[in-house]
Backbone as a printed PyTorch tensor [residue, N CA C, xyz], in Angstrom:
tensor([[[  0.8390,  -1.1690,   0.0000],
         [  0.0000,   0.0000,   0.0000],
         [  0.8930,   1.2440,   0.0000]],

        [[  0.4040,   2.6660,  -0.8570],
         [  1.2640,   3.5650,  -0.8360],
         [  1.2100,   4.0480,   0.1270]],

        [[  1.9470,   4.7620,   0.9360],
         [  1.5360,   5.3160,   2.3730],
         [  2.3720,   6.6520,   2.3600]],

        [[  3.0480,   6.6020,   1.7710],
         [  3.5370,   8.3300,   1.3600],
         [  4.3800,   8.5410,   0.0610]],

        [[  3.9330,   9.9520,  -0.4860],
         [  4.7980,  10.4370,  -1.6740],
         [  4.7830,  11.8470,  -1.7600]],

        [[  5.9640,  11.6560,  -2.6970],
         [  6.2990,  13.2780,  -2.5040],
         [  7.0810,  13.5880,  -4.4630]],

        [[  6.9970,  15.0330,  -4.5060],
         [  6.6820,  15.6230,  -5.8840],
         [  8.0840,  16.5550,  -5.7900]],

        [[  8.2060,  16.8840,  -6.9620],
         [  9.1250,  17.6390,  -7.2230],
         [  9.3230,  18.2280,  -8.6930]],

        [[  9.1380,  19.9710,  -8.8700],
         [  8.8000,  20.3700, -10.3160],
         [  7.4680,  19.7800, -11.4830]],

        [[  6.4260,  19.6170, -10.2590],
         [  5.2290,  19.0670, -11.3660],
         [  3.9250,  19.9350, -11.3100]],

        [[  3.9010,  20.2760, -12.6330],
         [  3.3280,  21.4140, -12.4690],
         [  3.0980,  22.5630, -11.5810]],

        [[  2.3090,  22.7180, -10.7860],
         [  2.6250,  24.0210,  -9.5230],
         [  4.0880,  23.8480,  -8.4160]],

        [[  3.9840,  22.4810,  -8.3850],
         [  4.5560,  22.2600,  -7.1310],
         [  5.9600,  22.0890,  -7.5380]],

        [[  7.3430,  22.7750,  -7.1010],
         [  8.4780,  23.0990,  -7.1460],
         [  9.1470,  21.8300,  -6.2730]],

        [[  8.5590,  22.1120,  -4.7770],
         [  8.7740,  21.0800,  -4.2930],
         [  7.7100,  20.6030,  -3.3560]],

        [[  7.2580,  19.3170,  -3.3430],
         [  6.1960,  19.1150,  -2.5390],
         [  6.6400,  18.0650,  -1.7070]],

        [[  6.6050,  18.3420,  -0.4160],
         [  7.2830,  17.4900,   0.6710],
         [  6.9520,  16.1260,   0.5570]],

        [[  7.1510,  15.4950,   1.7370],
         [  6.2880,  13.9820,   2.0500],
         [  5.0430,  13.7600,   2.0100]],

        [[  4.1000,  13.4740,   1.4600],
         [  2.7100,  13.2000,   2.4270],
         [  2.0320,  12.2490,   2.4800]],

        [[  1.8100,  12.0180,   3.7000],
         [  1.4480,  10.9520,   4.5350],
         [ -0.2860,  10.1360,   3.9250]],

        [[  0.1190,   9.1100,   3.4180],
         [ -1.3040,   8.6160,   3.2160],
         [ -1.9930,   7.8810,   3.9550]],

        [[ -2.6210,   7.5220,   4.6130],
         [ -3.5570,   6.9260,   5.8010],
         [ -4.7630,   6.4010,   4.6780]],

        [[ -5.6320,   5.1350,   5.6020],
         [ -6.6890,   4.5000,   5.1800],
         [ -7.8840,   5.7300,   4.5110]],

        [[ -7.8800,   7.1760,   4.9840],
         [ -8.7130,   7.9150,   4.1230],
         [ -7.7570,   8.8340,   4.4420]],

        [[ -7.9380,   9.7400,   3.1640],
         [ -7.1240,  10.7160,   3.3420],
         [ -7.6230,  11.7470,   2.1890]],

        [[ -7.7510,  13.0370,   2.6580],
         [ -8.7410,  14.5510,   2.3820],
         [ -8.3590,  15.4000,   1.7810]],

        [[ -7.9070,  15.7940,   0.5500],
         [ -7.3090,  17.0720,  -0.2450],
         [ -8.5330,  18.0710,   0.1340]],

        [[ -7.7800,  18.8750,   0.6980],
         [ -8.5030,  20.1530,   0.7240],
         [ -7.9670,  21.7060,   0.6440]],

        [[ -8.3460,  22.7770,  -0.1190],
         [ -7.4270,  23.4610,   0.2000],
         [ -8.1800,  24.3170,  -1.1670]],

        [[ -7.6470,  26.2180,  -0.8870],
         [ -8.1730,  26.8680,  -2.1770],
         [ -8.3560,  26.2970,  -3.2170]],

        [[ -8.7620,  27.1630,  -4.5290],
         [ -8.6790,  27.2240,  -5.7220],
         [ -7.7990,  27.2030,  -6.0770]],

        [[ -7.0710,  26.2840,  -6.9560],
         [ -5.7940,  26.5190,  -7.6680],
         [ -4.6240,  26.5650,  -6.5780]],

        [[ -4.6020,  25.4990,  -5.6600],
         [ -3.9040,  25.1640,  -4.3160],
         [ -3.0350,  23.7940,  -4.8140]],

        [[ -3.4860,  22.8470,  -5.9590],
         [ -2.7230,  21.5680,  -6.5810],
         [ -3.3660,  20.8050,  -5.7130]],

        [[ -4.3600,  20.5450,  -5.5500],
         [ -5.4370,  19.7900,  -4.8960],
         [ -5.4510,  18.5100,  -6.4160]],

        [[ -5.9690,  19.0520,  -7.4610],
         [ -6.0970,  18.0160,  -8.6700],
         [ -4.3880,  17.6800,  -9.2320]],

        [[ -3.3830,  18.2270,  -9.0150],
         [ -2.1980,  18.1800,  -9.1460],
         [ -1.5910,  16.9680,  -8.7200]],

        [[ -1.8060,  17.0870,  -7.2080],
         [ -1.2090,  15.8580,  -6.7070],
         [ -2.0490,  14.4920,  -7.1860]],

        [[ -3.6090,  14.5020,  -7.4050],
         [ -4.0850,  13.3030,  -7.6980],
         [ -3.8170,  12.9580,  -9.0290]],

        [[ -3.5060,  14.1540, -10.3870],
         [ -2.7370,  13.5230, -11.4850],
         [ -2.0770,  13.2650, -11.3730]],

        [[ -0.8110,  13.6310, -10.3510],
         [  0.2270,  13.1200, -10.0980],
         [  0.4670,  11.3140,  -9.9640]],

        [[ -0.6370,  11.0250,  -9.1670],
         [ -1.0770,   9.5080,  -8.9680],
         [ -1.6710,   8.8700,  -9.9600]],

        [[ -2.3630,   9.5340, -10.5190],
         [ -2.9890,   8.7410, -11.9210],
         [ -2.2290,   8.3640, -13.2270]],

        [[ -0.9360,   9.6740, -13.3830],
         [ -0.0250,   9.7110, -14.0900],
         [  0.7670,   8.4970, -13.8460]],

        [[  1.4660,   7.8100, -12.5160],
         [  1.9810,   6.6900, -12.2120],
         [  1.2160,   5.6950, -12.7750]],

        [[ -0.0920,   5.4780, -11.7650],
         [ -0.6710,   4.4680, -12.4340],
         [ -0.9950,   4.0010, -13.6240]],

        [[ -0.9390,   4.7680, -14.4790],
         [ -1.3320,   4.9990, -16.0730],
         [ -0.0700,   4.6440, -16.5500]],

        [[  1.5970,   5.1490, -15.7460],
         [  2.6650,   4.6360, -16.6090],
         [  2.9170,   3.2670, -16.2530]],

        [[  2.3770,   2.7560, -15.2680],
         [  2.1650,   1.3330, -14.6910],
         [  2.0440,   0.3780, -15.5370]],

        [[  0.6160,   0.6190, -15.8090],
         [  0.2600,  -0.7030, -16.6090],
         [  0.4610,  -0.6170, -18.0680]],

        [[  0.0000,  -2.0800, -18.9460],
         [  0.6010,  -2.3040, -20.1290],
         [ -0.0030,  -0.8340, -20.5800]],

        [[  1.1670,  -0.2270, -21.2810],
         [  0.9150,   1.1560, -22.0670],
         [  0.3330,   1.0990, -23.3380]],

        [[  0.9000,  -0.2520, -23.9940],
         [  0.2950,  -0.2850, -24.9060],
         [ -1.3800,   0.0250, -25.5310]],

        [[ -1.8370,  -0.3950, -24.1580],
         [ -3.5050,  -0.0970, -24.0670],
         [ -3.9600,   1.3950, -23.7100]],

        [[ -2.9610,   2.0360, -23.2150],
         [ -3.4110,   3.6070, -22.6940],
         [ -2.3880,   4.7470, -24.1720]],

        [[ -1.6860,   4.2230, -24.4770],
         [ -0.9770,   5.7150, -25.6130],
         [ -2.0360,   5.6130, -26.7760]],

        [[ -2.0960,   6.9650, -27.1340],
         [ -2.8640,   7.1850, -27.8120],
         [ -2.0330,   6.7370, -29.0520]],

        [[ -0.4560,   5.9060, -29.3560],
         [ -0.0050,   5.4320, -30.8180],
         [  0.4850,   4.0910, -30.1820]],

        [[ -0.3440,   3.2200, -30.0930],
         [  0.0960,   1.6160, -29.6860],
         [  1.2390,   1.2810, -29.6150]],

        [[  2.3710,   1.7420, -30.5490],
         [  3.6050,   1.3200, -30.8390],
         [  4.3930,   1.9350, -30.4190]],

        [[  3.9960,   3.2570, -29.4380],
         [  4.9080,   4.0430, -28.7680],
         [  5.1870,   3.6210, -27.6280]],

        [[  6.2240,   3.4130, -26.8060],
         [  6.5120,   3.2970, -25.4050],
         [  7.1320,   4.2670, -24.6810]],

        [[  6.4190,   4.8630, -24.1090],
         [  6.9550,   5.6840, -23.4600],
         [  7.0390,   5.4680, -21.7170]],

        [[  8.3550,   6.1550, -21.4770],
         [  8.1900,   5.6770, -20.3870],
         [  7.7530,   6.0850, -18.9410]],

        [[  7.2770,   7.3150, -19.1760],
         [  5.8220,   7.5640, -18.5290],
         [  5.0830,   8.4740, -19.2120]],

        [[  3.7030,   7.6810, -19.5930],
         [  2.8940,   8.1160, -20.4790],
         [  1.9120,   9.0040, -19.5900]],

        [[  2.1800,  10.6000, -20.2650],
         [  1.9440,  11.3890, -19.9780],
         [  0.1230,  11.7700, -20.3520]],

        [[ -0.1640,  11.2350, -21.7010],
         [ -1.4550,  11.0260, -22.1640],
         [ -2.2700,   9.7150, -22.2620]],

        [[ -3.0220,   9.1830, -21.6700],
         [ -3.6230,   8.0190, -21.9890],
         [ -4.8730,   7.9110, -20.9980]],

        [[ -5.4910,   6.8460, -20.6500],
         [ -6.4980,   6.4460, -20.4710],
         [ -7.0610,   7.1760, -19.3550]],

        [[ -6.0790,   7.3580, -18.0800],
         [ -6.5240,   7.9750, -16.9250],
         [ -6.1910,   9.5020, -16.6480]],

        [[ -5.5090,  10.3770, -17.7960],
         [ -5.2720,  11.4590, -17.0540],
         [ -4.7150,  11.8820, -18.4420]],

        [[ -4.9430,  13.1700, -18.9430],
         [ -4.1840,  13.9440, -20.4220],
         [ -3.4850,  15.3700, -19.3010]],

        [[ -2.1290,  14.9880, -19.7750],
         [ -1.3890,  15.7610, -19.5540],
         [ -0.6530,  17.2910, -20.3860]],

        [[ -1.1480,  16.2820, -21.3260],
         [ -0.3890,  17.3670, -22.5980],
         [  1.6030,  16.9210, -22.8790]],

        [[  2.3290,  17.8610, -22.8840],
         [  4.0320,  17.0820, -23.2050],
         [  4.4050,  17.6640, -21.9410]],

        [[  5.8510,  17.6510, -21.7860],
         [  6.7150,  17.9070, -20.8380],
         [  6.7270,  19.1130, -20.6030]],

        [[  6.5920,  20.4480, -21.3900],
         [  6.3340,  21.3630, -21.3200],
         [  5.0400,  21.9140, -20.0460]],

        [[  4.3940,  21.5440, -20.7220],
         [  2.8670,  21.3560, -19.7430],
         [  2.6550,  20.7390, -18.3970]],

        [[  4.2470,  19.6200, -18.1100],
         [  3.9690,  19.1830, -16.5270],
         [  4.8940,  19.8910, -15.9900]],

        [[  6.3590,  20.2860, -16.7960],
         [  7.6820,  20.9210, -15.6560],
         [  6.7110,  21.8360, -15.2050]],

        [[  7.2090,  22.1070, -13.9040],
         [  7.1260,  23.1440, -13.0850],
         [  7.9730,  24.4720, -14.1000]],

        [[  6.6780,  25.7310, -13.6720],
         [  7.6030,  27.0220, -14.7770],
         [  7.8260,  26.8780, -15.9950]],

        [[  7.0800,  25.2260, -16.5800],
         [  7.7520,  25.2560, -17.9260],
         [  9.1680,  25.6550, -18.0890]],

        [[ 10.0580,  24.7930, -17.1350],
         [ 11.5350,  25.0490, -17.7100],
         [ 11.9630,  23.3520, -17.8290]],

        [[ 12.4040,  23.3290, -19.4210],
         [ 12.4410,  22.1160, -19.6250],
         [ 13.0960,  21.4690, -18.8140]],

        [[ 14.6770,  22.7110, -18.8180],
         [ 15.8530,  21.6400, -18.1230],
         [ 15.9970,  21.4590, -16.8770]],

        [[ 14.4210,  21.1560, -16.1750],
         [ 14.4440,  20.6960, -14.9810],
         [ 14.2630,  18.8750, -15.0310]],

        [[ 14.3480,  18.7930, -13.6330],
         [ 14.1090,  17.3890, -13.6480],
         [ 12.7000,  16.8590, -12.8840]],

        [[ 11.6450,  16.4060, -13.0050],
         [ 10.4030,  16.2570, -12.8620],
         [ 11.0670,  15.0740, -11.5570]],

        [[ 10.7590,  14.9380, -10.0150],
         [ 10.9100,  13.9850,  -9.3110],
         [  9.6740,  13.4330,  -8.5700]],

        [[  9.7500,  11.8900,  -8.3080],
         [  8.6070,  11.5880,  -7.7320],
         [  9.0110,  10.1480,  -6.4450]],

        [[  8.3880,  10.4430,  -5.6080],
         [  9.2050,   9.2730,  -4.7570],
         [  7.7980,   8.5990,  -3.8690]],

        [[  7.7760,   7.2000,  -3.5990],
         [  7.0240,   6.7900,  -3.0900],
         [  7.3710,   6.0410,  -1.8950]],

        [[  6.7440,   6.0870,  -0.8830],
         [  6.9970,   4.9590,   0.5130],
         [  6.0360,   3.6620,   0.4400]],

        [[  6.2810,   2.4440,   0.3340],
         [  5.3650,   1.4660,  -0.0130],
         [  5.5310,   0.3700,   1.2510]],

        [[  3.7160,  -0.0930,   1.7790],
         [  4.5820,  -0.6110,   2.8430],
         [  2.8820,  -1.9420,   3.3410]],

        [[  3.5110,  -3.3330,   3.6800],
         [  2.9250,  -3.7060,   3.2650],
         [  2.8360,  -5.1860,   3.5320]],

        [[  2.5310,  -6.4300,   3.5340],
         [  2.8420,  -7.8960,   3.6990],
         [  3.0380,  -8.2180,   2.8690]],

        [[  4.0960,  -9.0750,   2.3460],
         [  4.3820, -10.0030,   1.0980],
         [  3.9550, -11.4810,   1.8070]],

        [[  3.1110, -11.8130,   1.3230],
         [  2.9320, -13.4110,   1.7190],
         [  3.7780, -14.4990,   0.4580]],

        [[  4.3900, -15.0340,   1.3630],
         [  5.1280, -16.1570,   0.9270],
         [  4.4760, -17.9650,   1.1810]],

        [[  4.2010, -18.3720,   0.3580],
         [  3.5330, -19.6240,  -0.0380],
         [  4.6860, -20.7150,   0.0040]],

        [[  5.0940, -21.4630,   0.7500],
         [  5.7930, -22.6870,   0.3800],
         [  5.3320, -24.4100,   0.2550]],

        [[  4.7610, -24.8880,  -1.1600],
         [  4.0130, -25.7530,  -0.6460],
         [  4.6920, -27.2080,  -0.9800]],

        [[  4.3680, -28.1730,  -0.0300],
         [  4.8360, -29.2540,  -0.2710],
         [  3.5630, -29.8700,  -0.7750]],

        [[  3.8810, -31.5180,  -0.9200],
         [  2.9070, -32.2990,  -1.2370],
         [  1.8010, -32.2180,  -0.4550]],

        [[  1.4710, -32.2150,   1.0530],
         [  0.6940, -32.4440,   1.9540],
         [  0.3690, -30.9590,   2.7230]],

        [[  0.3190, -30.1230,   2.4290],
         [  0.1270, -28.3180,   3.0220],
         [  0.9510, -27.3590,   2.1150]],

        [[  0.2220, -26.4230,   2.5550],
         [  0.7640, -25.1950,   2.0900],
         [  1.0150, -24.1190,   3.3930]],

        [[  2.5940, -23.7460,   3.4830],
         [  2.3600, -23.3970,   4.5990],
         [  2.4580, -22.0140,   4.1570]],

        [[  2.3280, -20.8220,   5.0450],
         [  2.1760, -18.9540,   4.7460],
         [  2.5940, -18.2890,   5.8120]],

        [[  3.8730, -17.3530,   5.1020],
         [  4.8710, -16.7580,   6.3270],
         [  4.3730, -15.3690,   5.3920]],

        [[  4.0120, -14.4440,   6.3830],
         [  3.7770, -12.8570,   6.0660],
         [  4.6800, -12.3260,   6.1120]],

        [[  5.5190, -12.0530,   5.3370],
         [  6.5740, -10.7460,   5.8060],
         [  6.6990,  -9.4140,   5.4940]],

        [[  6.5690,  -8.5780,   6.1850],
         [  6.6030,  -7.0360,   6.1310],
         [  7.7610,  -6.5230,   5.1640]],

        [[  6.8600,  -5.6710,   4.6910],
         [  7.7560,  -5.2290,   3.5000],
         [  7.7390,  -3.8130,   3.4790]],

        [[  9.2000,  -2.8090,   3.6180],
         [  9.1220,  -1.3760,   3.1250],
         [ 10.0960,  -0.9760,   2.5420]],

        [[  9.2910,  -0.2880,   1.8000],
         [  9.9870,   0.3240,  -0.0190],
         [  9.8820,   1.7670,   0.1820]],

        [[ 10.9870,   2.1180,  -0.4660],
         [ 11.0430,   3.9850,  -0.5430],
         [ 11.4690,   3.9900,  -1.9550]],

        [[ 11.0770,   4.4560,  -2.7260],
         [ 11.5270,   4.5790,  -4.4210],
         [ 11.8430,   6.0860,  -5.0140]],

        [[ 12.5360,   6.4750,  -5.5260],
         [ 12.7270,   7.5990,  -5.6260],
         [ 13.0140,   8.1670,  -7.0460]],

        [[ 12.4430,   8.2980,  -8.3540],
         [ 12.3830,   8.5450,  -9.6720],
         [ 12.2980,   9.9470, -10.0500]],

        [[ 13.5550,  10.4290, -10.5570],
         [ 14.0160,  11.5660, -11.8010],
         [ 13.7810,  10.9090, -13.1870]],

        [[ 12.7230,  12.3030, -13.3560],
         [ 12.8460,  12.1230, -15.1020],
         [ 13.4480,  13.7190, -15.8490]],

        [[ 14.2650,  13.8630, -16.7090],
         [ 14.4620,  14.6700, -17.3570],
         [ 14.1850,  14.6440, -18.9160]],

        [[ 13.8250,  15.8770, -19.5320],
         [ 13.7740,  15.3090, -20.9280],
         [ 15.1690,  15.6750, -22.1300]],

        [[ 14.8940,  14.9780, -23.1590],
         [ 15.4100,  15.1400, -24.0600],
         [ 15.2780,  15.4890, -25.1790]],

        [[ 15.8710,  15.7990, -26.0470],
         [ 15.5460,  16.4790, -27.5120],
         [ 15.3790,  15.1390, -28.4190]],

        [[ 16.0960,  13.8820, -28.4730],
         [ 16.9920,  12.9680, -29.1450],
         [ 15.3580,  12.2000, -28.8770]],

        [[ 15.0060,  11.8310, -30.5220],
         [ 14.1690,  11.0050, -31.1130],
         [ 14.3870,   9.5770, -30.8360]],

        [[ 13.3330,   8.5730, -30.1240],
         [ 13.6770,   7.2590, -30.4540],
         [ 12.5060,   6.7950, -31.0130]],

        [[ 12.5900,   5.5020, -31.7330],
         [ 11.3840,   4.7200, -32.1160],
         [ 11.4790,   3.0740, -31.4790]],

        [[ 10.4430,   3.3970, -31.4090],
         [ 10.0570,   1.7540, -30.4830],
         [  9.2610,   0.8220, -30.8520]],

        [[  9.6690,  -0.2220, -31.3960],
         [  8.5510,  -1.8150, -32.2390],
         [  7.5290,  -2.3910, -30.9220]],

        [[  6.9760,  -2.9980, -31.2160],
         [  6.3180,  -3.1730, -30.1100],
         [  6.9840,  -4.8220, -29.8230]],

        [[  8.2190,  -5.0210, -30.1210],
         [  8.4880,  -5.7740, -29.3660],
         [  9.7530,  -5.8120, -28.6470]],

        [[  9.8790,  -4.4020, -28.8010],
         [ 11.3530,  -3.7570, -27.4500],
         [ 10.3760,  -2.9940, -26.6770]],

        [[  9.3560,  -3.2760, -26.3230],
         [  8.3420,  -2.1940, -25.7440],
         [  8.8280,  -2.6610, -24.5390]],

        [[  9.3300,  -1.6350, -23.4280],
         [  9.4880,  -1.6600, -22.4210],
         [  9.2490,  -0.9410, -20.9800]],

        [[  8.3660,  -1.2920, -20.0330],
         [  7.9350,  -0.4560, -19.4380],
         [  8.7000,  -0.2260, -18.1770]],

        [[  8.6100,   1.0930, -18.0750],
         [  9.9440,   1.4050, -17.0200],
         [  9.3410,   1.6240, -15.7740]],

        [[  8.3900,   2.0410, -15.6000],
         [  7.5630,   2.3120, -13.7720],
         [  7.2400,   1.2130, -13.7600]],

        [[  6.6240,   0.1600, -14.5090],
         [  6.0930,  -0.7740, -14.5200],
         [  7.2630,  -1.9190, -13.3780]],

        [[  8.2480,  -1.7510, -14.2610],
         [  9.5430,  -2.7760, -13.7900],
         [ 10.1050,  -2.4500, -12.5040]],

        [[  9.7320,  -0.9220, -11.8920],
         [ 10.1610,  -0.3820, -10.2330],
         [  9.1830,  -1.2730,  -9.0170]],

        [[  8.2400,  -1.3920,  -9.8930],
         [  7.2010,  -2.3720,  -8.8640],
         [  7.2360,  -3.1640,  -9.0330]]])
């Protein structure tokens, strides 16, 4: 389960500290405060998560976090840096925390050891000018492979 993340140069937010996610948890705050910011922020992950192939709007593109697709239109890199300054670096970090159940089964039971699991992940993206093309069978997903 995610239980905290934190932002850096995405759209409003320059830098956006830790924050703490709990079983419910309440964005609240002015107009134009990054209330919808931080939750694209989350949708943007999840969206670069899964097979992309099903969310880019050009099947054969892989990108490796798809900025436009099924759950959230972003527009390009331009449109998420913070200030619109390209040559920043867009950061995003997550605290993940959680039981891994482990299954060991013999012929006669299956036995199940829970073990606690915590993850801190921490992802820079910067962009580039330099064109690539991608077949869809070097398609490779890069948030996908952090989890």
């Amino acid at each position: 389960m995610l239980t905290q993340f934190a932002l850096s140069n995405f759209k409003g937010f320059k830098q956006l500290d830790a924050i703490e996610l709990k079983p419910l948890t309440v964005l609240c705050g002015i107009n134009s405060s990054g209330k919808s910011s931080i939750i694209q922020s989350l949708l943007l992950m999840k969206q670069s998560n899964v097979d992309s192939s099903k969310l880019s709007i050009d099947s054969y593109i892989q990108e490796p976090v798809v900025f436009n697709g099924l759950y959230v239109r972003l527009g390009d890199w331009a449109d998420v840096i913070n200030n619109h300054a390209a040559d920043k670096e867009i950061g995003f970090s997550w605290k993940l925390a959680g039981d891994f159940e482990q299954r060991d089964t013999t012929r006669f039971w299956v036995a199940r050891e829970s073990l606690p699991i915590d993850v801190e992940l921490e992802v820079k993206l910067s962009y580039s000018e330099h064109e690539t093309s991608t077949t869809p069978e070097t398609k490779n997903n890069f948030i996908g492979k952090l989890f």
